[in-house]
LOMAR-433504 format. One record per residue (C-alpha): residue in three letters; chain; x, y, z. Coordinates in nm, 2 decimals. Layout:
% residues N
['ALA'; 'A'; [X; Y; Z]]
...
END
This chain:
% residues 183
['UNK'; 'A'; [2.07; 4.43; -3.81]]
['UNK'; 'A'; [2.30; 4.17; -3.65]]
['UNK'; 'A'; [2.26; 4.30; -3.35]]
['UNK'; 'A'; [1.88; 4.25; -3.37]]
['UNK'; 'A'; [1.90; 3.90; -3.52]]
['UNK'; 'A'; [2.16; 3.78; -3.22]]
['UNK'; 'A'; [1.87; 3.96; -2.94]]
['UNK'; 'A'; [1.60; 3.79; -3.13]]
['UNK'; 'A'; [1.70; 3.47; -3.11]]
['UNK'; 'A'; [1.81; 3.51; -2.79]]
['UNK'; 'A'; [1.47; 3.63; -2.69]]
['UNK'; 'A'; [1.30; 3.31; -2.86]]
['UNK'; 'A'; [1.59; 3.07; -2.65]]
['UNK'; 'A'; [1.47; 3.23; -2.33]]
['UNK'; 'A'; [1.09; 3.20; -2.39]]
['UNK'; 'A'; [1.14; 2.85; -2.53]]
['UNK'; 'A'; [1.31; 2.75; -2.21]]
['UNK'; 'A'; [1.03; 2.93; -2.03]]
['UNK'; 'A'; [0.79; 2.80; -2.18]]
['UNK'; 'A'; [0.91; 2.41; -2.12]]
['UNK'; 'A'; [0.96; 2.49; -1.74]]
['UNK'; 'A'; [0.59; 2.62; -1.77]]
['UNK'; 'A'; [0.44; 2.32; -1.95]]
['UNK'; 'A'; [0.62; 2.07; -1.70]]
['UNK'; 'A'; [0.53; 2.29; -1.39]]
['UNK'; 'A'; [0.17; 2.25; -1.56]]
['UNK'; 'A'; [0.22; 1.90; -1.64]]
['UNK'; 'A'; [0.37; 1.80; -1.25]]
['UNK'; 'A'; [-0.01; 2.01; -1.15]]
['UNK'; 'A'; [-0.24; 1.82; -1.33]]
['UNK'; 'A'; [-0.06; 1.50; -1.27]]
['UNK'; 'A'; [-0.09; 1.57; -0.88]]
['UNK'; 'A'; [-0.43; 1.72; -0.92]]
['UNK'; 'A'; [-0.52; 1.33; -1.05]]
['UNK'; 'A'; [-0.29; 1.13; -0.82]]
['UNK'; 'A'; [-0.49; 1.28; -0.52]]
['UNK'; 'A'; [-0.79; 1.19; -0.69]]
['UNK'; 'A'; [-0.69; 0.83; -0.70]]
['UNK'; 'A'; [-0.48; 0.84; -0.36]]
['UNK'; 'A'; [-0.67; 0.63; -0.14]]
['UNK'; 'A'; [-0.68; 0.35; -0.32]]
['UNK'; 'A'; [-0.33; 0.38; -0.48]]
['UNK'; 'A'; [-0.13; 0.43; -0.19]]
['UNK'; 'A'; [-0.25; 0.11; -0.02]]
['UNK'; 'A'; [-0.35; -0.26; -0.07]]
['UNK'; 'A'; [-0.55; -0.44; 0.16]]
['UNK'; 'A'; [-0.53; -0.85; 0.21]]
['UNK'; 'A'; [-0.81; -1.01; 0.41]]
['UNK'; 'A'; [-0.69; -1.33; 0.62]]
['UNK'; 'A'; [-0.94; -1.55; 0.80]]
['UNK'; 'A'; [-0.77; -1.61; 1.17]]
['UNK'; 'A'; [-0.94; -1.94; 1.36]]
['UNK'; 'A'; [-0.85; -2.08; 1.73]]
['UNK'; 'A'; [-0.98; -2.38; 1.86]]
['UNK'; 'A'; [-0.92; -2.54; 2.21]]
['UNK'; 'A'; [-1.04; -2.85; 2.32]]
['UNK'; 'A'; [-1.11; -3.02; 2.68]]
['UNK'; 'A'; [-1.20; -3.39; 2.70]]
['UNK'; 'A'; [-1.45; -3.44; 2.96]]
['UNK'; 'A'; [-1.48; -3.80; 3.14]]
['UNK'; 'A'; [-1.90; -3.75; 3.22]]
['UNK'; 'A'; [-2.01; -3.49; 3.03]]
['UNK'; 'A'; [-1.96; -3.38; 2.67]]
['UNK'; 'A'; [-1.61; -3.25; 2.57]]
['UNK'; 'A'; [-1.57; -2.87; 2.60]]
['UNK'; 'A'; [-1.48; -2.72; 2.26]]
['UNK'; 'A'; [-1.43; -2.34; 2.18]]
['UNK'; 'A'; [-1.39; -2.20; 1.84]]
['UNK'; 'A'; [-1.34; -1.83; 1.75]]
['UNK'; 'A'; [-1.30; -1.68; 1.41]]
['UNK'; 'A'; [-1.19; -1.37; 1.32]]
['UNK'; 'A'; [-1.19; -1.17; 1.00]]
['UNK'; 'A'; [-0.82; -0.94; 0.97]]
['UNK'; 'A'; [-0.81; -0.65; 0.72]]
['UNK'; 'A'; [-0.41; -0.59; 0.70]]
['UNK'; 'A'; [-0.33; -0.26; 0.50]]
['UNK'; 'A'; [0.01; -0.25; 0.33]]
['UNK'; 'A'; [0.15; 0.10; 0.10]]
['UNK'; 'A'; [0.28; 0.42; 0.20]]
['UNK'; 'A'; [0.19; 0.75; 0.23]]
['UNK'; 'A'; [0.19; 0.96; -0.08]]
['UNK'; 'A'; [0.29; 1.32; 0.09]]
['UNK'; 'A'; [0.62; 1.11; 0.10]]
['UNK'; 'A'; [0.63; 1.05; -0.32]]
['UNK'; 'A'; [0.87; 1.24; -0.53]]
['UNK'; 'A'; [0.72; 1.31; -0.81]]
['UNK'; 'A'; [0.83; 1.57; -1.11]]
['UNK'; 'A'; [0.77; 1.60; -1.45]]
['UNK'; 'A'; [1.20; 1.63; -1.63]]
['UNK'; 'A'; [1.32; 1.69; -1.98]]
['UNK'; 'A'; [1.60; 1.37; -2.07]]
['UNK'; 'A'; [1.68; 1.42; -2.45]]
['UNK'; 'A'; [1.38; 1.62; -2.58]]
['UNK'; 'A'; [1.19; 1.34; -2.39]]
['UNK'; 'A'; [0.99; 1.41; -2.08]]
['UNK'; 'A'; [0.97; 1.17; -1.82]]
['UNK'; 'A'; [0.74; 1.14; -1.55]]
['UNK'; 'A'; [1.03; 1.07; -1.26]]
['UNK'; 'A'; [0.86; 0.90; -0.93]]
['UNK'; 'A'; [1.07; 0.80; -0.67]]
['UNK'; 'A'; [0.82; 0.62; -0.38]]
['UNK'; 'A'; [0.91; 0.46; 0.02]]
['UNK'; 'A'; [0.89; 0.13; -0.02]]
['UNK'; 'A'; [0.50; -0.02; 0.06]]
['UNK'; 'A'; [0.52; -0.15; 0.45]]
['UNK'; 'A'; [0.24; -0.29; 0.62]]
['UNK'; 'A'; [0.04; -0.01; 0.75]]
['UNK'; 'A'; [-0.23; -0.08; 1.00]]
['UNK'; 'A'; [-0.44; -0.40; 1.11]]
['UNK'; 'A'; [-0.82; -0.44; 1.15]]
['UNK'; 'A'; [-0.92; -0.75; 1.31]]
['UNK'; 'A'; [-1.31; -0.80; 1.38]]
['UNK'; 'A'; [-1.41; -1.16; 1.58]]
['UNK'; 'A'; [-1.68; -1.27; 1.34]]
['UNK'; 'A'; [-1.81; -1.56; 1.55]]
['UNK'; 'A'; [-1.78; -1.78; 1.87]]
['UNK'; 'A'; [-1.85; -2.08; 1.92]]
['UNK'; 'A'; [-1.87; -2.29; 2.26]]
['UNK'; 'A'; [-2.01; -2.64; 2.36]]
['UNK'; 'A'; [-2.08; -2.50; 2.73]]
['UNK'; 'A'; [-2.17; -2.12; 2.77]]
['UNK'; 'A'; [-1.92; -2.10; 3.04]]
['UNK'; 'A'; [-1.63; -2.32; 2.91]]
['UNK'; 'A'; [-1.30; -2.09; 2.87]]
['UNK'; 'A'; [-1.03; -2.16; 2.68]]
['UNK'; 'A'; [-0.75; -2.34; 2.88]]
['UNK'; 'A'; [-0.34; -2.49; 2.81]]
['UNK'; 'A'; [-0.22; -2.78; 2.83]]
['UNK'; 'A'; [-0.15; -2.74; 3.23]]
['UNK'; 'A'; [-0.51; -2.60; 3.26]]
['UNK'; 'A'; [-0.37; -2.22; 3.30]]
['UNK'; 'A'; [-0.64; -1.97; 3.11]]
['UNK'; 'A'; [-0.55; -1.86; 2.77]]
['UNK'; 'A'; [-0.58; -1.50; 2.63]]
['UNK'; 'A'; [-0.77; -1.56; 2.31]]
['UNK'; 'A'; [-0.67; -1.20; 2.18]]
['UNK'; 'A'; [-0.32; -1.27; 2.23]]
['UNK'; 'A'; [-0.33; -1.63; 2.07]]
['UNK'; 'A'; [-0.53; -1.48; 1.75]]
['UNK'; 'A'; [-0.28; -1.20; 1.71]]
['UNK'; 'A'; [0.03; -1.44; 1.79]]
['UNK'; 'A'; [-0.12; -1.67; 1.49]]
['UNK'; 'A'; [-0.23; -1.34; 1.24]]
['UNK'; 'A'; [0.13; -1.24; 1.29]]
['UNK'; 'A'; [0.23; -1.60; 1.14]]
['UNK'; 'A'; [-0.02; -1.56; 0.86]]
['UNK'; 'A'; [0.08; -1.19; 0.75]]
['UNK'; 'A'; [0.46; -1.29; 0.80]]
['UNK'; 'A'; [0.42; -1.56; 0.52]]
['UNK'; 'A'; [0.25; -1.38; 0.28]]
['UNK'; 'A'; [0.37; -1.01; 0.38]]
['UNK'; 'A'; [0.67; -1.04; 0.13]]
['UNK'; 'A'; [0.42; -1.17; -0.16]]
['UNK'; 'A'; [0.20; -0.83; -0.09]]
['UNK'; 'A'; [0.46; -0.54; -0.09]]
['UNK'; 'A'; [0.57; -0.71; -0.39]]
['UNK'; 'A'; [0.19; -0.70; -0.52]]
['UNK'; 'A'; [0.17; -0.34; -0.38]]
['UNK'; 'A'; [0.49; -0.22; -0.59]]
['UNK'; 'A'; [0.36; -0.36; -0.89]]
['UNK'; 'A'; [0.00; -0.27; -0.88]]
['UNK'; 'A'; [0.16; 0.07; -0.83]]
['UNK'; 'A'; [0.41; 0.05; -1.08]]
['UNK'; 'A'; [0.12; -0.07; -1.35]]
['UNK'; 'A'; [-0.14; 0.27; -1.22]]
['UNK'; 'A'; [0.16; 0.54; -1.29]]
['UNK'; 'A'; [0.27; 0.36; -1.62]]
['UNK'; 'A'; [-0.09; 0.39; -1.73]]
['UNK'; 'A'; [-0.08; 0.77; -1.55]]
['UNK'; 'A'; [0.23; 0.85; -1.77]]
['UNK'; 'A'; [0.08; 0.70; -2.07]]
['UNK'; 'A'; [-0.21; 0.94; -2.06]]
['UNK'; 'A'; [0.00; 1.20; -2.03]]
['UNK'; 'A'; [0.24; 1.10; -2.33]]
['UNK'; 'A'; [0.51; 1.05; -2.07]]
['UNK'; 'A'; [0.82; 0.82; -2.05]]
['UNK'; 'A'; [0.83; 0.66; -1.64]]
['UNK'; 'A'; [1.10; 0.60; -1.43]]
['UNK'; 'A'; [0.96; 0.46; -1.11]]
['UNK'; 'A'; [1.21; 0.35; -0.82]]
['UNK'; 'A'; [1.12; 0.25; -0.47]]
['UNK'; 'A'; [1.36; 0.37; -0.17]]
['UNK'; 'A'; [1.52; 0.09; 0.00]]
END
């Protein structure tokens, strides 16, 4: 009879531990089966900047050429989620919904001119020593000043609005987190 106590509960340690690698390899499923749900608009954050150029000729007889252009940038900062590591562990009886996520970059750029404005049809934008200027080249040379300023602001934006979406994910799974972002 020993001997069948000692297999028994031998028996019921290996189907316990079976059973827990089970429920998290269940658990990791339906947490990725709802984090590809919500991918598209968890894995990325889009800031909208308004981009304007102006130029200015001063005309001695007729009216003073003036060009304005304004453009409309969607700039996309995240990562891509086929890069996440993301398990379901046992820590202390506990488990913990382990993410460890690339840290959010800026991603892509879509800049759309939204409207021109000239005093004379066929005025084009000149320098100060009269050379042409490439309008497409001055409006990304002043987007990349406005995205630089804020970019820092955003990723930091992006990490928490991520942060808060797999807190709330880990809730509804009566999870603990631990979220890190790579360096």
């Amino acid at each position: 009879m020993n001997k069948f106590v000692k297999h028994t509960v031998l028996t019921i340690l290996i189907f316990s531990a079976i059973g827990c690698s089970e429920s998290n390899i269940e658990l990791e499923r339906n947490l990725e089966i709802k984090i590809k749900e919500d991918g598209a608009a968890l894995a990325q954050l889009e800031a909208v900047y308004g981009v304007v150029f102006t130029n200015q000729k001063e005309n001695w007889v007729s009216s003073d050429d003036i060009y304005i252009r304004k453009d409309m940038a969607n700039v996309y900062y995240g990562y891509g989620l086929e890069e996440a590591k993301i398990s379901v562990v046992d820590e202390d009886d506990i488990k913990v919904l382990k993410v460890i996520l690339p840290a959010p970059k800026q991603i892509s750029v879509d800049r759309k001119t939204v409207s021109v404005e000239s005093t004379h049809e066929d005025y084009n934008p000149r320098g100060p020593n009269g050379e042409m200027l490439n309008v497409d080249l001055e409006m990304n040379k002043k987007l990349e000043e406005i995205s630089a300023k804020y970019s820092a602001k955003t990723i930091e934006m992006t990490k928490n609005i991520t942060k808060k979406y797999f807190e709330t994910l880990a809730f509804r799974f009566d999870l603990k987190l631990d979220i890190t972002f790579e360096k």
